[in-house]
N, C-alpha and C positions, 0 to 999 in steps of 0.2 A: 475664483469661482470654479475652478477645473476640479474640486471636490464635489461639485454638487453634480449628480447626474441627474437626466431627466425622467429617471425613475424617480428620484427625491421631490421634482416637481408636481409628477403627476401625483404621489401619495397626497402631498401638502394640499395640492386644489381641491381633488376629492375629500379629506376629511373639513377643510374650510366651507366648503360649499355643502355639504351635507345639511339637512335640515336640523339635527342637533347643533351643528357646529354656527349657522347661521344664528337660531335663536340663542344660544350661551353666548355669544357674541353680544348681539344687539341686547341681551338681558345686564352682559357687565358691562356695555358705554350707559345704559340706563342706572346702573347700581352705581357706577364712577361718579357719574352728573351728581347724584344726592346725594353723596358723600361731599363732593367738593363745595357743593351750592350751600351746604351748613358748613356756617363761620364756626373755624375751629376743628374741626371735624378731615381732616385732611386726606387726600388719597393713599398715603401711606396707610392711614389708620382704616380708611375702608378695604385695602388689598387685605391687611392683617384682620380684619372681619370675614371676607370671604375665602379666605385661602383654606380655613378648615375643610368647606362646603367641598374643596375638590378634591377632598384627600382620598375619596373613593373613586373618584373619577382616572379614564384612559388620562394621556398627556394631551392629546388636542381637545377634547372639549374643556378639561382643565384649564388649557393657557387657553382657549378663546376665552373665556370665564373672564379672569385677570388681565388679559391683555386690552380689554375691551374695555372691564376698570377702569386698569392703568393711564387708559387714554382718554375715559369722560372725563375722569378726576381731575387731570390737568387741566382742562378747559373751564370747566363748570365754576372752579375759584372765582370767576371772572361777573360772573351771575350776580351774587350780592355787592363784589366792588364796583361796579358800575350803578344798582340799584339804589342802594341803600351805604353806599361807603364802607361796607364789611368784606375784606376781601375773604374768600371763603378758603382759598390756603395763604402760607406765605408765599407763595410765589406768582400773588394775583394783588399783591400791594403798591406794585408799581401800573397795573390798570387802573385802580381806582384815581388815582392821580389827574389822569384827563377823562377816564371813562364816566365819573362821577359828573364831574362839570359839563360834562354832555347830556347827562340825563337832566339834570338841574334846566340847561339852556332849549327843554321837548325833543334832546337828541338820543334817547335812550335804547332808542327801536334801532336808529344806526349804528349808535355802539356795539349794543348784542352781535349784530351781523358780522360787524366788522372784527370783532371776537371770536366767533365762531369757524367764518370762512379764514382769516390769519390763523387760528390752529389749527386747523385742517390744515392748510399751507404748510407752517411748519413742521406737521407732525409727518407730512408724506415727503417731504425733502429730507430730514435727517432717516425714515424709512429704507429712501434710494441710499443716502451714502451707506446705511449700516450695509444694504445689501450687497452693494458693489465696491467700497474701500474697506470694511471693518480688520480683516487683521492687516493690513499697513497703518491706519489708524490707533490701533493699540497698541503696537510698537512707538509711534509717538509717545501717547501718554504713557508708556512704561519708563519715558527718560526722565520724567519727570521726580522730582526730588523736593525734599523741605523749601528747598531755595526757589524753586520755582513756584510753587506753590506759593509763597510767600510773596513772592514778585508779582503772582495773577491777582492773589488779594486786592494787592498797592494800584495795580491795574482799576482792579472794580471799586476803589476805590475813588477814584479820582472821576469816576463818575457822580458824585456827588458834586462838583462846579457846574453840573448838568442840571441837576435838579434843585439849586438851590436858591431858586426865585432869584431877585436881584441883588440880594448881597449874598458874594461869593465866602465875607468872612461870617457869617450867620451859620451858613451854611456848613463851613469847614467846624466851624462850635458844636453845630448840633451834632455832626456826625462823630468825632470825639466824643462827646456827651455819650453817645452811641457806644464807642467802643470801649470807656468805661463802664457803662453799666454791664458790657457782656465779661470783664475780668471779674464781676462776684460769682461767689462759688466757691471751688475747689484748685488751688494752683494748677494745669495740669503738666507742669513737669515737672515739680517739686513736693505736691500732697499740702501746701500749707493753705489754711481758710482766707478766703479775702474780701473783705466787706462782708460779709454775714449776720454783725452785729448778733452770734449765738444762736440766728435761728435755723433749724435741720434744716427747715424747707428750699433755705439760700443755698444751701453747701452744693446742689445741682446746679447754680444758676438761678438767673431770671428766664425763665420759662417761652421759649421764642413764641408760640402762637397767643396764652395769654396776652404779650407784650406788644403783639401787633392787633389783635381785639380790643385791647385799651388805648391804643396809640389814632386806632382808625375809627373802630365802632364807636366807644366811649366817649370818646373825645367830640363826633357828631353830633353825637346825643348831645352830651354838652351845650351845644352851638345849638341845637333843635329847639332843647329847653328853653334855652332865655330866648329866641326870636318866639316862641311860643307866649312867651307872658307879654308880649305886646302885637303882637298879628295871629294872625288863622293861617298862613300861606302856606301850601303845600308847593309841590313841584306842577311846574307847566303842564296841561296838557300834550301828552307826544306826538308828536310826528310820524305819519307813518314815513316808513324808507321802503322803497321800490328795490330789489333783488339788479333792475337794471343799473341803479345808479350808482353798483358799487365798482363797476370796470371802469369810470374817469379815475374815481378813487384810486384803483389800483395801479392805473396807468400813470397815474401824477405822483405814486409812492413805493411804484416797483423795484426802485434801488434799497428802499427801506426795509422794504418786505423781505429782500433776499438777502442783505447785508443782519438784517437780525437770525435768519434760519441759518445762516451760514454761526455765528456767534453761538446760536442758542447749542445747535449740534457739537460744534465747537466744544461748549463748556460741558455739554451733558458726556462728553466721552471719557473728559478728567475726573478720573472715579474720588466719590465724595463731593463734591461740588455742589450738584443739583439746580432744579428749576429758579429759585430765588434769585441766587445770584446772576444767573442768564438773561431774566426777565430785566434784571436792573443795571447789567453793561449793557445792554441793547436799548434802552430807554437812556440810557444815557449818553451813549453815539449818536441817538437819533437825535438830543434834543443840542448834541455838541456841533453838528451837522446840518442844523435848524438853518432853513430860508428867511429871508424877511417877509412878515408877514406869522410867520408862524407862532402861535404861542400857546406853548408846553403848558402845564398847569393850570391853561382856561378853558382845557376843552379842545384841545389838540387831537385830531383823529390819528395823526403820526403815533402819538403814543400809545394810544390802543393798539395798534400794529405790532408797534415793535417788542411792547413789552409780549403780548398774546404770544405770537410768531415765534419770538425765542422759548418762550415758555412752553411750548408744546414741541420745539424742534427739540427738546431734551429728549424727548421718550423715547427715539431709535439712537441718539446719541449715545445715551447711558446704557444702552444695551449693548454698545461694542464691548467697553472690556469685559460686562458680564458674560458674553459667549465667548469670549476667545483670551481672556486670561484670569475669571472668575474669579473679579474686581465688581464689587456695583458702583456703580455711575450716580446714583443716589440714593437716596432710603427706601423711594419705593422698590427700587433693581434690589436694594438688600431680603425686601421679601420675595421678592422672583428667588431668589437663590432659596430661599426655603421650601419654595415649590419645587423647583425643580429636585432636590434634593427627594422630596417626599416621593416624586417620579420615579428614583431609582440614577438620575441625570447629575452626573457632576461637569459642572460648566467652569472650563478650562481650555488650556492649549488644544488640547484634542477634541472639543465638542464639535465643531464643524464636521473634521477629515472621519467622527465616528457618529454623527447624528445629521447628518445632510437633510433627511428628511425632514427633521425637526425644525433647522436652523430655517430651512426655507418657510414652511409653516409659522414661526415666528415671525418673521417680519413681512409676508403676506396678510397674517393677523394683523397688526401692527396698522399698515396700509388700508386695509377693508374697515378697522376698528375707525379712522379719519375719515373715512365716509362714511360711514354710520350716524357718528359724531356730526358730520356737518349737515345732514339731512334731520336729526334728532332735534339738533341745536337750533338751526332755522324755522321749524314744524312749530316747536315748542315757543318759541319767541314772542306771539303772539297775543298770548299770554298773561307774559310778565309783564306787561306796561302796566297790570292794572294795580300791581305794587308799588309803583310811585302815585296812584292816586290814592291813596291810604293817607289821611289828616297826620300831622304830629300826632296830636295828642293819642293816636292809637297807632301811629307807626313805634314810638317814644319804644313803648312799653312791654310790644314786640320783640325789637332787636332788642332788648335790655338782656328780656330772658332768653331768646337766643343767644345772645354773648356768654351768657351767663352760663349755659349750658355748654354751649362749645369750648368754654377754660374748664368749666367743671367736667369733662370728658377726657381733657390730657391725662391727670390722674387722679381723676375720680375724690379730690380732697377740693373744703372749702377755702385751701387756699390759694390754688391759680384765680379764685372769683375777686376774692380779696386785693390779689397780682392785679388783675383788669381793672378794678379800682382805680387803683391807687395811680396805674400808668394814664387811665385815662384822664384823670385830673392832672397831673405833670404834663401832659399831651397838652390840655386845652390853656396851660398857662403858657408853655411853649406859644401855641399861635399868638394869644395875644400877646405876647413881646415880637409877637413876629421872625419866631423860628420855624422852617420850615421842619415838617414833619418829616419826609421820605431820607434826608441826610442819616436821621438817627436811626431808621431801622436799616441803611447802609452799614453803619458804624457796626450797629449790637448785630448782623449777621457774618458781618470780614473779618471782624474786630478779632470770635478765637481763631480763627483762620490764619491771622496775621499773627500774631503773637505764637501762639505752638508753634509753626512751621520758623519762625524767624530765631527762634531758642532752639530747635532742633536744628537748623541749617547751622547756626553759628555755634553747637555744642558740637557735632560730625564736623565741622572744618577749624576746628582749632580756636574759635572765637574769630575769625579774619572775616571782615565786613568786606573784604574785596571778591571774594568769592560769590557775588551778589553780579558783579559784572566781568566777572573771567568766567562765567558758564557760559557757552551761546546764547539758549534760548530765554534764561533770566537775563540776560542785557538786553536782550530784541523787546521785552515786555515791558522792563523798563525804560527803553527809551520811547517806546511808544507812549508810558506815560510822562514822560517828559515833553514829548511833543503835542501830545494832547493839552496839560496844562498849558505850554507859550502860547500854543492856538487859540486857548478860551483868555489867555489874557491878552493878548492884542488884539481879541475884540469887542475887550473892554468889560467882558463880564465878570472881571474880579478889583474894579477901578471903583466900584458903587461906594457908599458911606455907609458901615454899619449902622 
């Protein structure tokens, strides 16, 4: 930090604090919230909505703009996955998991909170590291190679024995199932078609947000429908939650809380990674990590935590290598680099030692954007309880055309609706054979992760599978998951009967 002088402080405070830079602030946590709270509709895709709006703007009310975004967006996914089972990005589908069975059991008012003050949490913990480690931190992620990459996959992978209710091999099924569906498409290191069955629409893939709209929204609806041809029943009356009662919480799950920020930060530095996969190692430490008494997938308050916490500890994560070796850290960081660009800013090696001012002002925005966020979040909470008092028969009809709208937005054709379809009927036959859902969107999001990188790892080292454990840092990851797996099976969670 010996670059930043306290002339760079003072400019950053002053234009943050200014009455422009306050309201563009609080206007983009407000703009982020509604983008992420529509299923489908993602914070990426809202940054790339408002990024024109600042093309005329100085650089600080600019990024307070987007940076304010950037940070409702990630929380707000969390809105419909606990309400309604629709996570509103991907990287709020591992909420819905216990945040939903909380709202089901009148705990819906707790979950929000505990959603909001967790991203807040996260999101001003990975703030601090970007502020005070980011270029020692990028030089980590800079060592990283196909191979390791490839090893973090295998990693977050094996958080699926975490999530896969009582049979561990169900579990291992669906998530495979997973990672097959994510090879249709385009080879991508050869060009050749695969599973397409001819149609243009496949040659990109199966579509990740449709896929989790069908997989989560659809598939509820589903279950809505027929409990509707034989009851009226909606969701419980909610509970209120007291603001006081969340410090036992926190105090009974503070190891959880900072063992997920520390992960979420973690993953959001390794550029290309992004929220999803953060929200679903951390969800899956905590549920590998599980006390007796706890239980994940019924309504566990642990998992709202951890998935939240990491999810939101991405946004100063992903910002390390974008300022300091102009990498983004995920999709949303890939439209920061368009802004910045538009500024006149190339964010690179030299963006600190030649923009101090700036650098500071960014992750002060960052920080003030998390408390914005968590006074917005809690204010507004209110609210929303009265969304779970809405009947099937007119909640049904609702999320349909929201779902439906949120696939038809990816790109604007009737066939991502078509995609939500079809996943969501495969979703609801999945449950009743009693597959658990959250494996397979593990699979179809590691799945090209794991394969490009493990083709490119072994086409740079000669085809030699031992270069997987003659690296340092890929033998440290994999034997983590090797330790991981003994541990989930000595306690007996991989012993069940399919």
């Amino acid at each position: 930090m010996d670059l930043i002088s306290a002339a760079d402080f003072t400019w950053a405070v002053d234009q943050l604090i200014s009455p422009k830079g306050l309201l563009l602030l609080a206007l983009g946590v407000i703009a982020g919230m509604i983008f992420g709270a529509a299923p489908g509709v993602t914070a990426t895709a809202g940054l790339a909505v408002i990024t024109p709006v600042t093309f005329g703007m100085e650089f600080a009310p600019a990024m307070a703009l987007l940076l304010g975004a950037y940070t409702g967006g990630y929380f707000a996914g969390s809105i419909p996955a606990i309400l309604i089972n629709t996570p509103g990005t991907p990287a709020n589908a591992a909420t819905a998991i216990d945040g939903y069975q909380m709202a089901r059991a009148g705990r819906a008012d707790e979950a929000v909170c505990l959603a909001v003050i967790c991203s807040a949490i996260g999101g001003l913990f990975s703030v601090v590291v970007l502020a005070t480690l980011a270029p020692n931190l990028a030089k980590v992620a800079l060592k990283f190679t196909s191979v390791e990459y490839c090893s973090l996959a295998l990693l977050g992978l094996v958080a699926v024995a975490a999530v896969s209710g009582t049979s561990l091999y169900k579990g291992i099924s669906a998530a495979f199932i997973g990672m097959i569906l994510s090879t249709i498409g385009v080879d991508p290191v050869e060009g050749h078609n695969r599973l397409t069955f001819d149609m243009v629409e496949l040659l990109g893939g199966i579509p990740l947000i449709p896929a989790l709209i069908g997989m989560f929204s659809i598939t509820e609806l589903f279950i809505k429908a027929h409990e509707s041809l034989t009851t009226t029943e909606v969701l419980p009356p909610q509970k209120d939650f007291r603001l006081r009662q969340v410090l036992p919480i926190f105090l009974r799950t503070k190891w959880v809380t900072l063992k997920s920020a520390m992960i979420g930060t973690a993953i959001g530095i390794l550029p290309g990674i992004g929220p999803a996969i953060a929200s679903w190692v951390s969800y899956g430490e905590a549920s590998r990590a599980a006390k007796p008494g706890d239980k994940f997938g019924e309504g566990e308050e642990k998992g709202v935590i951890a998935a939240e916490t990491a999810n939101n500890a991405v946004t100063g994560g992903a910002t390390v290598p974008l300022l300091t070796v102009g990498i983004p850290g995920d999709p949303v960081t890939a439209v920061l680099i368009g802004a910045l660009l538009v500024q006149g800013i190339d964010p690179g090696p030299f963006f600190i030692r030649d923009n101090g001012n700036k650098f500071v002002f960014i992750f002060l925005a960052l920080g003030l954007a998390n408390i914005f966020m968590l006074f917005l979040g809690l204010g507004a909470r209110r609210m929303l309880r009265w969304v779970v008092r809405i009947p099937n028969h007119t909640l049904i009809p609702i999320v349909a055309i929201l779902s439906a709208a949120g696939g038809y937005a990816v790109n604007s054709t009737p066939f991502e609706v078509n995609m939500i379809i079809f996943v969501g009927i495969v979703g609801y036959v999945f449950l009743k054979f009693g597959f658990p859902m959250a494996p397979a969107v593990i699979g179809m999001v590691l799945g090209p992760i794991v394969e490009e990188n493990l083709r490119n790892g072994l086409a740079a080292n000669d085809m030699d599978l031992t270069v997987f454990v003659t690296r340092p840092i890929s033998l440290g990851v994999l034997i983590t998951a090797v330790v991981l797996v003994t541990f989930l099976l000595r306690r007996g969670r991989g012993i069940e009967n399919p």
